[in-house]
TIVO-2410 file (N, C-alpha, C; in nm, 3 decimals):
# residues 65
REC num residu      c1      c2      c3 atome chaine
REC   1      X   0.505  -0.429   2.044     N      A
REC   1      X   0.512  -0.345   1.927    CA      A
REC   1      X   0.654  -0.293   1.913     C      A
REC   2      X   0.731  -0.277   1.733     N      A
REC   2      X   0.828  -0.236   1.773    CA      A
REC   2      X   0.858  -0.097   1.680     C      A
REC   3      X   0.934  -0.032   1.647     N      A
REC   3      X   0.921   0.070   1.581    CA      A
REC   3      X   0.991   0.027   1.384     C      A
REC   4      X   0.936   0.048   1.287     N      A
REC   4      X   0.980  -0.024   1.222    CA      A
REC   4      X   1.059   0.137   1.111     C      A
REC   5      X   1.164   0.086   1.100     N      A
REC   5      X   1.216   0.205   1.011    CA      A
REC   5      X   1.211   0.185   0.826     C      A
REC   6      X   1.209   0.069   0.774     N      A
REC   6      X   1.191   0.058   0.603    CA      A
REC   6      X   1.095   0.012   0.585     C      A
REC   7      X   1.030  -0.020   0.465     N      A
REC   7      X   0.955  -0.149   0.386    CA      A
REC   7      X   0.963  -0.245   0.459     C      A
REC   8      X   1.074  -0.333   0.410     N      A
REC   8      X   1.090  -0.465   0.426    CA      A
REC   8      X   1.088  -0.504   0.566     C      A
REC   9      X   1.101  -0.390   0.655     N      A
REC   9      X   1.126  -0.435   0.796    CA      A
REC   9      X   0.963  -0.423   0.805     C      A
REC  10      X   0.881  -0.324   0.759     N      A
REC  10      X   0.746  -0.300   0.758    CA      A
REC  10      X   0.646  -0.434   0.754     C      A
REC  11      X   0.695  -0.519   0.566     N      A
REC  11      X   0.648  -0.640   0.588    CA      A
REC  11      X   0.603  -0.718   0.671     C      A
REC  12      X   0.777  -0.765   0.731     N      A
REC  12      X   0.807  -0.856   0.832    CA      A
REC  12      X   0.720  -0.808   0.960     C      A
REC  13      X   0.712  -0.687   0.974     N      A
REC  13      X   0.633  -0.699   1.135    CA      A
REC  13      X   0.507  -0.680   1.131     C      A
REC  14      X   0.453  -0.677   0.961     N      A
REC  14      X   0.290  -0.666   0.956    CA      A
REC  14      X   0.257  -0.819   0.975     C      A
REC  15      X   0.307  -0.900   0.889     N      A
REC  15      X   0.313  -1.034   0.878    CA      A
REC  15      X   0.333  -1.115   1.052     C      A
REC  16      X   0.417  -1.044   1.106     N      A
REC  16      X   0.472  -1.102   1.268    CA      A
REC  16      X   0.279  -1.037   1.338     C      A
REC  17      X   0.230  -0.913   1.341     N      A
REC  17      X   0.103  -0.903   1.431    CA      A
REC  17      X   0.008  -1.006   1.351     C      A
REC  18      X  -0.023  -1.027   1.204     N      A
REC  18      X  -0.124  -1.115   1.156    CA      A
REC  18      X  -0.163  -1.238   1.248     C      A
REC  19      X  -0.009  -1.316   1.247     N      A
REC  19      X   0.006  -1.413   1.320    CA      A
REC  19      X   0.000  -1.438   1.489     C      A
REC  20      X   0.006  -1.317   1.571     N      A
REC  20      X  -0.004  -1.290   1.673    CA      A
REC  20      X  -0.150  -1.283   1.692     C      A
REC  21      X  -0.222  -1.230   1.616     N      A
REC  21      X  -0.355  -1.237   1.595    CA      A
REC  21      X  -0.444  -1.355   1.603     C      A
REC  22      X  -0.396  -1.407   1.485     N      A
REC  22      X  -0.433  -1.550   1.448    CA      A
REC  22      X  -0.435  -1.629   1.570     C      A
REC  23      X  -0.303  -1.670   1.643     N      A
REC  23      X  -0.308  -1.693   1.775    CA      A
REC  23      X  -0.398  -1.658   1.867     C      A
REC  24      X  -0.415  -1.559   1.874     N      A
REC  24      X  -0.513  -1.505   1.978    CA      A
REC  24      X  -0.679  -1.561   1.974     C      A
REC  25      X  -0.695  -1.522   1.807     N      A
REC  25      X  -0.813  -1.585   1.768    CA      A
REC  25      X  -0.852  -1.734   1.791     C      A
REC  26      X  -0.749  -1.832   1.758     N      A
REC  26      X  -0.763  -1.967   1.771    CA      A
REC  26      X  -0.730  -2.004   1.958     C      A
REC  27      X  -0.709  -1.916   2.015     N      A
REC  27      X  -0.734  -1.982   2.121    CA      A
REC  27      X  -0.844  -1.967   2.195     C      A
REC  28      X  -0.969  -1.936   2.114     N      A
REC  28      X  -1.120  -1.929   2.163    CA      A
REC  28      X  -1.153  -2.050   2.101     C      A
REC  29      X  -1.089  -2.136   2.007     N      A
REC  29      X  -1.167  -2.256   1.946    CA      A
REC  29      X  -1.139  -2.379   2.074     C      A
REC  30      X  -1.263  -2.388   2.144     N      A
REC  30      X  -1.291  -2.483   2.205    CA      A
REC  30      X  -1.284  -2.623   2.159     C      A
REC  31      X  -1.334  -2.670   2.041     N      A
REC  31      X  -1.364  -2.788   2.032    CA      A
REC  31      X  -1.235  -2.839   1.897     C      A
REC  32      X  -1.228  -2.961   1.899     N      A
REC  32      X  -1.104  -2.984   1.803    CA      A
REC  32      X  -1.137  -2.984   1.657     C      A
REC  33      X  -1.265  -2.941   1.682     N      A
REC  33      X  -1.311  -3.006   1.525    CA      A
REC  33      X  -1.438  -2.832   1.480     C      A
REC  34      X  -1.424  -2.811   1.413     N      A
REC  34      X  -1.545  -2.702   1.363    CA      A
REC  34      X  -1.503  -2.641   1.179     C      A
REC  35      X  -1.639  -2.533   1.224     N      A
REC  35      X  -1.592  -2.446   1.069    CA      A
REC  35      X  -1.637  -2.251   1.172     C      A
REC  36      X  -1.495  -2.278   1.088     N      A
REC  36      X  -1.490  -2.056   1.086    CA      A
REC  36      X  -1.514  -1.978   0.946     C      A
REC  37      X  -1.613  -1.889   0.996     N      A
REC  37      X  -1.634  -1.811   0.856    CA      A
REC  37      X  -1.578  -1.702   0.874     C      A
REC  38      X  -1.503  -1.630   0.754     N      A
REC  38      X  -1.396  -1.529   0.751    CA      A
REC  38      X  -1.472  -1.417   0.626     C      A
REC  39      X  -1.561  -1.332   0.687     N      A
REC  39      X  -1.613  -1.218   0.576    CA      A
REC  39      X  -1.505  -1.110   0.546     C      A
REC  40      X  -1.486  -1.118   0.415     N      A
REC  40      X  -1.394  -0.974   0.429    CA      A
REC  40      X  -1.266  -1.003   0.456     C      A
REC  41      X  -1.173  -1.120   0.377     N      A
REC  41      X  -1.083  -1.197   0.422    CA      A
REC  41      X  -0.950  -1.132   0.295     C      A
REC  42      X  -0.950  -1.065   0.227     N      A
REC  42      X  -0.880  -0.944   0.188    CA      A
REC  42      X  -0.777  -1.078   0.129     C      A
REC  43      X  -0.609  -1.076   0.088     N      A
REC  43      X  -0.529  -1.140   0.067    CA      A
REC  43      X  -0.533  -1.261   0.099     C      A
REC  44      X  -0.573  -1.271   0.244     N      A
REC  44      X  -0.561  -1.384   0.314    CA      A
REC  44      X  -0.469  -1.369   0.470     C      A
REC  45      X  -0.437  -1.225   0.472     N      A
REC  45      X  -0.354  -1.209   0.572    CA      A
REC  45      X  -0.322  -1.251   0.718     C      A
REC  46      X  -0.473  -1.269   0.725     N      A
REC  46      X  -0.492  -1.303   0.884    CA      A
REC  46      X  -0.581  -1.517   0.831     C      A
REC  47      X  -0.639  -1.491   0.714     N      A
REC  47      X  -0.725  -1.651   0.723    CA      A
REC  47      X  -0.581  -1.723   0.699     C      A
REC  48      X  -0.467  -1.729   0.670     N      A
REC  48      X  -0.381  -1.784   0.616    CA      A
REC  48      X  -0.301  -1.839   0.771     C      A
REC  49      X  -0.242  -1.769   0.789     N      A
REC  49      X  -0.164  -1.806   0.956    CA      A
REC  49      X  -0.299  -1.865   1.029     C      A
REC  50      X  -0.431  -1.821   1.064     N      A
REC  50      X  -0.528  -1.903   1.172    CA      A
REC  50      X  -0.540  -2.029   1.075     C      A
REC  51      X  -0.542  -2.061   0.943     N      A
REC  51      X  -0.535  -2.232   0.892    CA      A
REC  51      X  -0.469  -2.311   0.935     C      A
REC  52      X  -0.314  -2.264   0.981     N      A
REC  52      X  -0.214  -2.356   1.036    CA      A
REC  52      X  -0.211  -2.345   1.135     C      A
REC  53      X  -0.287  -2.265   1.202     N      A
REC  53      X  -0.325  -2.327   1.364    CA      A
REC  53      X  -0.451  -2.417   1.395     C      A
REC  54      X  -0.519  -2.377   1.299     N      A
REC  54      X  -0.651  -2.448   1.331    CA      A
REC  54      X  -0.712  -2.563   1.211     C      A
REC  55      X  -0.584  -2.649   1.221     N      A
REC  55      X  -0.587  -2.766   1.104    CA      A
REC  55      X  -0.702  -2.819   1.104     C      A
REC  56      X  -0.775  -2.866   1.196     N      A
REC  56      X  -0.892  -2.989   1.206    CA      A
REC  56      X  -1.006  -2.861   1.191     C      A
REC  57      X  -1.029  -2.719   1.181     N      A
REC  57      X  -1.146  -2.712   1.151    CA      A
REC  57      X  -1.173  -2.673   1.002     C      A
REC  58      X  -1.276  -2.629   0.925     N      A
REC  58      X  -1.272  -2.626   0.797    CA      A
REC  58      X  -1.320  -2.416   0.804     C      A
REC  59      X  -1.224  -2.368   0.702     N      A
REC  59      X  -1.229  -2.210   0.655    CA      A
REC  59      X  -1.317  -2.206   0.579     C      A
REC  60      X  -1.440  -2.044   0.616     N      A
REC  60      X  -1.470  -2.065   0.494    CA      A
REC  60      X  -1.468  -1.898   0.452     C      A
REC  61      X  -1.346  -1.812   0.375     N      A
REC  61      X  -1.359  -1.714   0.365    CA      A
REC  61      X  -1.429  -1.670   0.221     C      A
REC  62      X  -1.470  -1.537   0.284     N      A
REC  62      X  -1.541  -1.468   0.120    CA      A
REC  62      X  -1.496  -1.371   0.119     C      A
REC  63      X  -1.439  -1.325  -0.018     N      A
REC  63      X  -1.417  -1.175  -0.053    CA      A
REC  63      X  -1.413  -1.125  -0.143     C      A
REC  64      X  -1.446  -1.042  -0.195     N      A
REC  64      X  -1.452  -1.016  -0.375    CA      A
REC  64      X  -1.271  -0.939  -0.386     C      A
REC  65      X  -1.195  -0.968  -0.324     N      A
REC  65      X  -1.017  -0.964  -0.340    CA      A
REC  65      X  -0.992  -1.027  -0.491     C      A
***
């Protein structure tokens, strides 16, 4: 974690944990191939970075966003 002093630095390090996340999440996918369901998937903040880790399985988010 780091201490963020503006906006733009704000962005960048909301965007930097999403992806740290995402990571974390996709390294419970055991098998090379599946589908993840994403309730409550807002912008896309976090389903967006776990897609490009987890190419071979299929997303399926819902959100009234």
């Amino acid at each position: 974690m780091r201490t963020v002093l503006n906006f733009a630095e704000f962005k960048v390090a909301w965007k930097q944990e999403y992806e740290r996340l995402a990571k974390s999440i996709a390294s419970f996918f055991t098998s090379s191939k599946g589908s993840i369901g994403e309730i409550g998937c807002g912008g896309g903040q976090l389903t967006i970075p776990l897609a490009k880790l987890a190419t071979n399985h299929h997303i399926i988010a819902v959100d009234s966003f």
